[in-house]
VOFI-641608 format. One record per residue (C-alpha): x negated, y, z negated; residue in one letter. Coordinates in steps of 0.5 Angstrom, whole numbers, plus 500, padded with zeros to 3 digits. Layout:
REM residues N
XYZA...
This chain:
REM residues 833
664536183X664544182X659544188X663541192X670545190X667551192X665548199X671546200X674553197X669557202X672552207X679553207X678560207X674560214X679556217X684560215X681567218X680563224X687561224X690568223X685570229X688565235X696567231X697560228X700559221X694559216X696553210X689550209X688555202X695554200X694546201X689546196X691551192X693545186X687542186X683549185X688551180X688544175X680545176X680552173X684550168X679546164X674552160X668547160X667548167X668556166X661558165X658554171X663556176X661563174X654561176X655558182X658564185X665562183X667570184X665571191X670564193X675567189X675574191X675571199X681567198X685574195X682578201X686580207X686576213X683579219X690581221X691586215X695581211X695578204X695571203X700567202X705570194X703563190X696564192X696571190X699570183X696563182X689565182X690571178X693568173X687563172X682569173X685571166X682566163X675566166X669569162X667574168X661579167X659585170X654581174X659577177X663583179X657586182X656580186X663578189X668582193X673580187X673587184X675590191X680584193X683586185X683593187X687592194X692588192X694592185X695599190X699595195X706598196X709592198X706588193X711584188X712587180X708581177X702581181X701588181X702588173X697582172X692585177X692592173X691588167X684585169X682592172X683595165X679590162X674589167X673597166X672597159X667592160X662596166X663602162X662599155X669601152X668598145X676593145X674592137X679596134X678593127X672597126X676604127X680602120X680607115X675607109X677604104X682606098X676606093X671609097X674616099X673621095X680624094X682617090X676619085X677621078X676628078X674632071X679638072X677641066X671641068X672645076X677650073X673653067X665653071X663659073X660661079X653662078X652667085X655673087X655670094X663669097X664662097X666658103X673655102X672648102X678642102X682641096X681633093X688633092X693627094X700630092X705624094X711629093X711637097X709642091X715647092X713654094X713659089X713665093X719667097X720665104X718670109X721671117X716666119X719660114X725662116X724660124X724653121X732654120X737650124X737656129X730656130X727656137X724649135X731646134X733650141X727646144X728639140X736640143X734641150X728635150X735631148X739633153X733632159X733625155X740624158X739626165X743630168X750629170X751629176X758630180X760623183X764624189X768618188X772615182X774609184X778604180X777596181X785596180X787601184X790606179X788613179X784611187X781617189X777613196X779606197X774601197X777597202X782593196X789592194X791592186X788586184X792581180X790581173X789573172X786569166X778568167X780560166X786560171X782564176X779559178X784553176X785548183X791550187X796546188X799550194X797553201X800559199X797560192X790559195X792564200X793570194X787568191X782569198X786575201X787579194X782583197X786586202X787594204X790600201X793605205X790611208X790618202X792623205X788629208X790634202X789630197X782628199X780634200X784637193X780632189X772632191X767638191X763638197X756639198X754646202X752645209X745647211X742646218X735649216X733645210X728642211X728634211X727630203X720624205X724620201X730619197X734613195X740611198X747614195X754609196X758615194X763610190X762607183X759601186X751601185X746597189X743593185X738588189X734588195X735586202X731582207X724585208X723587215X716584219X713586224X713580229X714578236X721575236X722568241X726568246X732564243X737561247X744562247X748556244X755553247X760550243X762543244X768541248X773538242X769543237X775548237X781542236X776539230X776546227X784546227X784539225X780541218X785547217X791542217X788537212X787543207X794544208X796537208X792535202X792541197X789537192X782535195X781542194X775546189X778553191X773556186X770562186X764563185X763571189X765577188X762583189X766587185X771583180X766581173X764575173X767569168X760565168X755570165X759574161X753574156X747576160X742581158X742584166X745590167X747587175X747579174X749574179X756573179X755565179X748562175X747554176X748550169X743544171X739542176X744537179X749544181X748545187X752551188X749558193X748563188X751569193X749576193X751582198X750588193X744590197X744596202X749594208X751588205X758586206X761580202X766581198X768573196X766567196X770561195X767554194X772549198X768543199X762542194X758543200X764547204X765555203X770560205X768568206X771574206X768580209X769587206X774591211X772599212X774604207X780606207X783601213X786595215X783592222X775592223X771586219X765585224X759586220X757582215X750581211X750577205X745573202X745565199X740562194X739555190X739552198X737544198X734541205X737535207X744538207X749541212X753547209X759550212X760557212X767560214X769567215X776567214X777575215X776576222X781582226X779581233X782576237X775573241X768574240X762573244X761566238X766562243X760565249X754562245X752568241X749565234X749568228X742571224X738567218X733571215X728566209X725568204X719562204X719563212X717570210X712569205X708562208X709563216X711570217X717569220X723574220X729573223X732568227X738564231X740559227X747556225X751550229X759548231X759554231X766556233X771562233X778561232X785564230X787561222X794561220X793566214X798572216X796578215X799585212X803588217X803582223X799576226X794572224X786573221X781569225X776565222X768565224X766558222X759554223X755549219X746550217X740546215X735550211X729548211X726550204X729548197X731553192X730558198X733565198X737565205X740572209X745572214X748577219X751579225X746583228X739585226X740589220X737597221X739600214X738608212X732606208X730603214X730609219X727614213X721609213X720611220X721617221X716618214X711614218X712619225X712625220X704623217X702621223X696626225X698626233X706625232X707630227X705636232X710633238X716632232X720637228X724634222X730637220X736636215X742637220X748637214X749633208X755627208X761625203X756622199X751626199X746623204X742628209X743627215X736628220X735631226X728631231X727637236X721634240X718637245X711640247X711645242X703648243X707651250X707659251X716661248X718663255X716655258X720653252X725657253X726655260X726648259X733644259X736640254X738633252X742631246X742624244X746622238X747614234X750609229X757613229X758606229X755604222X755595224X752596231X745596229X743595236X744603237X738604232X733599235X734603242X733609238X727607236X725605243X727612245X723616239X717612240X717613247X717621247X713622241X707617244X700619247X702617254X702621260X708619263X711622255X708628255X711630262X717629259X716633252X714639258X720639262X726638256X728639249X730633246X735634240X735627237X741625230X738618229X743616224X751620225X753616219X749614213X755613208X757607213X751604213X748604205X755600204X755595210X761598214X762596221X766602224X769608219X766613214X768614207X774618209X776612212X776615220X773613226X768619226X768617234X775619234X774626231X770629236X776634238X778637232X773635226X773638219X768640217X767637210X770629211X767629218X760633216X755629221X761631227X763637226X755640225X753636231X758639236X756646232X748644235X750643242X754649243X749653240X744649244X747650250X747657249X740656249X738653254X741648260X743642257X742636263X745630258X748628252X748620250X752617245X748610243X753604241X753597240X759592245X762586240X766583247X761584254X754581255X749585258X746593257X751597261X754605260X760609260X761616263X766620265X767621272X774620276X771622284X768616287X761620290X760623284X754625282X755622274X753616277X746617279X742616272X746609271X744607277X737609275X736606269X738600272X732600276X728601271X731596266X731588267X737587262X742593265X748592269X750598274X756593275X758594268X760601267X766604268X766611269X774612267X777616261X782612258X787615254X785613246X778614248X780623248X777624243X771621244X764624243X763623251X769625253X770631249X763634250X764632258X771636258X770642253X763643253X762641260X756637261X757633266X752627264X756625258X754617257X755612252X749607253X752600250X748594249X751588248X751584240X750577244X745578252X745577259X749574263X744576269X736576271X730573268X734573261X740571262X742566257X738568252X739573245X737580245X732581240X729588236X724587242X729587248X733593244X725597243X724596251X732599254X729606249X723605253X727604260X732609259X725614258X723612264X730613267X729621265X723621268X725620275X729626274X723630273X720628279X719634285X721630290X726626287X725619292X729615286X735619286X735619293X735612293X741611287X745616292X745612298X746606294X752610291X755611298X754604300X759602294X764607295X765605303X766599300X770600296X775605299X775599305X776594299X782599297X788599302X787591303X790591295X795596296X798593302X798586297X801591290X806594295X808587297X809585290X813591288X818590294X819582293X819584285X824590286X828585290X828580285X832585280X836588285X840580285X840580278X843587277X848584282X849579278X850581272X856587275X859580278X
């Protein structure tokens, strides 16, 4: 019997090593993981197990797999819990790898705090065995009362009156006497017992071990009230109505009632300049400091983060296709809508999330952050919701329907139009039920969702069993003007779509776009500044210091091993992303580009030698840890305050314009790109400013689009409209005059031309555009410049026709001006008739 299990273990081991080699998913361990587990459980068969090499099975099955990962989360931990309980010897650890396998997964950083605890816990055992460290503490007890020899009687008489019968100094010896009570001292005290005064320096130090105890207090920059009262920054909320927790979560009998209930999350107004700057200190800015390895995201508001999002996994990600609604969907969608209004009583109109408001379900746990709702039996099938993570978004949930809920997003700080982004995670899921997700806070009045953009799911168990990251996901999905009006004029638009999930009691993510938080993006560059090749291309640097506290990095990359003056010669290229805090797509095409220059390629060496790139991956942190979509905490667009920024509430602009005027006098600067991400187009496409029809602005759009399979030339526009003055591309291209000013905008959905039209951008297709856009630079860099000839006379050909496309349209313009000019000549007639 115990000769075939381990057959069998050693089997399943083998076939799992061979599937992870040909990339298939490795479950043959995972199959028998019960049958293993039930076995080890019975201790009589303990001893032969250990002898017929048992260790050596056990220590394969926790090893890592040729790929470097670890098996699967309940082999990890149902093996070392049933390890515990085995009689190992020194001899069996020296046979098997088991100890290296314990070891390996006790020191992984990504490693589960329970794995990790049992794991030390059989290190520290096994220790004290191989080095013989005696765990029987019994034998270290104290002496028995009646055998220590201060308790014996003494014959005191006898000790005082002895005389001494040597001349000989005595060496003094320790008393033999056991004094319950201090004896008080019969000389007066000196300085030295006076130290042990309240004043003493012991006292002093005891004070200031307690007040490190405390911590120090740091100053906040915010002071947020839930209510409303004394807001310094608003949180995106309007005075919540004080309510009962019983009649807070009563059923409405009302369209209206049930309106105040989901939308009381509605947006303050914006403070004032002068009282946001009269109220807070903010920090100094320094752009040498030398950049943190790390440190912990701040919200700059009272809210913490108290969960962990979605784990990145480095995956190939399928080509999804996009997914085009039905053609009655819409009049189904409106049709529901009309029942709830006409049928109130059918509703369940409960709360079960919200990210700021304490919950009335667990008002008794012992959590410092629990979750708002906890299930009451096995038969509750409510989702548990949680959006406290960095970049979450959600601020409510609301059960309808037992399987239906409306959501209700968290607008920016301090405004009143821009719900886009959101992140959310749902637990307590069970298979074989279609739930509905509606999103009831929407502002724009399309989205790419009617044009088959699909939103993105992320599962916990896919992760752990089959490595599977994010993927497309949802149904019916359809977007949609509800009849819930808003604050100042109009209507909200709904997001609605239905789900499957795959797995019971499964923790679910879902968001807009692939999520890149601020821990993200120090990982990565931590990664780049540890690499031994990388660290010598980049320098890593602290530009300023955000509203919350947060640095904000910048990279000089370049070929540093180069002589001063080839350096000082060399022109200039500043890129700059994520002002846009909710278009992670930037973040994903600045990795590419980073990757790229930083890489051991020839192709990125020639471009380390002939520029100097400026690089600020991330413009607003401080939007992207609390999951807002477009603003700061001051609550502006920091891409409409590139005229006139103020230093202290729009720190990442103002420095980032300092950084390009002192660059520029420096050096040339050839190029400054802004990254960004389009919630209403498809493709990958830029904006420039150019009014000439031959100008040469458009050269490198039009040799990006050579080297991309997934940009559109015929995407860009080169105009300047006139709410986009004070943007980071107009406003360099104007007041710094650098002709080549771009935005390189990718689109949240996909193409709608080449080898992917119809399909989802994915990480992958983002990485590579960053690596296009380089090749791009490239052909700059190139002596005789046959690319850029070639875009040149292929810009002359559009523009010819283009102006022989013109005067057939303003002979059609002027025809319609004269017969409408016509039209209001008769009706001015008339009315002085």
């Amino acid at each position: 019997m115990v000769d075939a299990l381990i057959k069998d273990m050693n089997k399943a081991a083998e076939d799992d090593e061979e599937a992870n080699r040909n990339e298939l998913p490795a479950l043959n361990k995972l199959k028998m993981l019960d049958r293993v587990l039930k076995f080890l459980k019975v201790s009589k068969y303990h001893e032969l197990f250990l002898n017929m090499d048992g260790t050596f099975v056990l220590g394969r099955w926790l090893a890592q797999l040729p790929d470097r990962s670890y098996p699967g989360t309940p082999i990890r931990k149902g093996i070392l819990e049933a390890i515990q309980d085995l009689p190992i010897t020194t001899e069996n650890l020296r046979k098997s790898d088991l100890g290296k396998s314990v070891s390996a997964i006790h020191h992984n950083p990504n490693e589960h705090v329970e794995i990790k605890r049992i794991a030390k816990n059989l290190i520290e055992k096994w220790n004290r065995m191989i080095f013989e460290i005696e765990t029987d503490y019994s034998a270290l007890e104290r002496p028995e009362m009646e055998e220590n020899p201060r308790h014996q009687e003494l014959n005191l008489h006898r000790l005082l009156t002895q005389e001494s019968t040597s001349q000989q100094t005595r060496i003094p010896k320790a008393g033999l006497f056991d004094f319950k009570v201090k004896p008080a001292p019969k000389v007066a005290s000196d300085k030295n017992q006076q130290a042990l005064s309240s004043d003493s320096t012991i006292a002093r130090l005891k004070k200031k071990m307690q007040v490190r105890k405390r911590g120090k207090r740091t100053k906040v920059s915010t002071q947020m009230s839930v209510d409303g009262r004394n807001l310094h920054i608003s949180y995106v909320l309007i005075n919540m109505e004080k309510k009962n927790e019983t009649s807070q979560f009563e059923k409405t009998n009302s369209q209206q009632e049930l309106q105040k209930i989901k939308l009381d999350c509605e947006e303050t107004e914006l403070i004032p300049n002068n009282s946001f700057v009269r109220r807070f200190s903010f920090p100094k800015m320094n752009s040498n400091l030398q950049s943190p390895i790390q440190q912990a995201p701040k919200t700059g508001t009272e809210l913490s983060l108290v969960k962990a999002g979605a784990e990145p996994i480095e995956q190939t990600q399928v080509y999804e296709p996009l997914c085009m609604p039905r053609a009655n969907l819409l009049e189904e969608c409106r049709r529901r809508m009309n029942e709830r209004t006409t049928h109130p009583e059918n509703l369940m109109n409960r709360i079960v999330f919200d990210s700021i408001e304490p919950s009335p379900y667990n008002q008794e746990a012992e959590e410092e952050y629990p979750p708002y709702y906890v299930p009451k039996s096995p038969s509750d099938y409510t989702l548990v919701f949680e959006s406290r993570f960095e970049s979450g978004n959600l601020r409510r949930a609301v059960q309808v329907y037992e399987f239906e809920y409306d959501l209700i997003l968290k607008p920016d700080n301090n405004s009143r139009c821009t719900t886009q982004w959101y992140y959310f995670s749902v637990s307590n899921v069970q298979t074989g039920r279609m739930y509905r997700f509606n999103i009831i806070n929407m502002i724009k009045p399309d989205s790419l969702y009617n044009y088959g953009m699909r939103p993105l799911m992320y599962s916990v168990n896919d992760a752990m069993l089959h490595n599977r990251g994010w993927v497309r996901c949802g149904s019916d999905i359809c977007y949609f003007q509800n009849n819930i009006e808003r604050k100042n004029s109009g209507f909200y638009y709904t997001l609605s779509f239905s789900i499957n999930f795959n797995h019971n009691y499964d923790t679910v993510f879902f968001a807009y776009c692939y999520p890149y938080t601020y821990s993200d993006l120090c990982s990565y560059l931590n990664k780049i500044t540890f690499d031994p090749l990388k660290k010598q291309r980049v320098l890593r640097e602290t530009l300023c210091e955000t509203v919350a506290g947060n640095p904000c990095e910048v990279l000089t990359i370049t070929n540093f091993a180069s002589d001063k003056e080839s350096i000082k010669n060399r022109k200039g290229v500043v890129l700059t992303s994520r002002v846009h805090p909710g278009e992670t797509n930037a973040s994903w095409m600045m990795q590419g580009v980073i990757d790229y220059l930083t890489g051991p390629t020839l192709d990125a060496k020639i471009l380390r030698d002939y520029f100097v790139f400026k690089v600020v991956p991330m413009l607003n942190p401080d939007g992207v840890i609390n999951g807002w979509y477009r603003c700061g905490i001051p609550g502006m667009d920091l891409n409409r305050c590139w005229i006139g920024p103020c230093s202290k509430q729009n720190a990442t602009i103002f420095h980032t314009k300092q950084l390009l005027k002192s660059f520029q006098e420096e050096r040339d600067v050839a190029m400054f790109v802004d990254f960004h991400g389009h919630s209403m187009k498809k493709n990958i496409f830029m904006y420039g400013c150019c009014g000439r029809p031959q100008a040469k602005e458009k050269v490198f759009p039009k040799l990006v689009e050579s080297c991309s399979e997934i940009f559109s030339f015929k995407g860009c526009d080169f105009g300047i409209q006139k709410a986009k003055e004070a943007t980071g591309r107009v406003v360099v291209y104007r007041e710094l005059g650098i002709l080549n000013s771009f935005t390189l905008e990718a689109s949240f959905c996909g193409a709608d031309f080449g080898p992917h039209c119809n399909f989802h951008f994915t990480p992958e297709h983002l990485i590579e555009m960053g690596h296009n856009f380089c090749d791009a630079l490239l052909e700059i860099c190139d002596p005789e410049q046959v690319k850029v000839k070639q875009a040149l006379e292929q810009l002359e050909i559009i523009n010819t026709e283009d102006s022989e496309e013109a005067p057939i349209e303003m002979k059609s313009s002027k025809k319609i001006m004269r017969k409408g000019s016509s039209k209001l000549d008769k009706r001015k007639k008339q009315l002085i008739k």
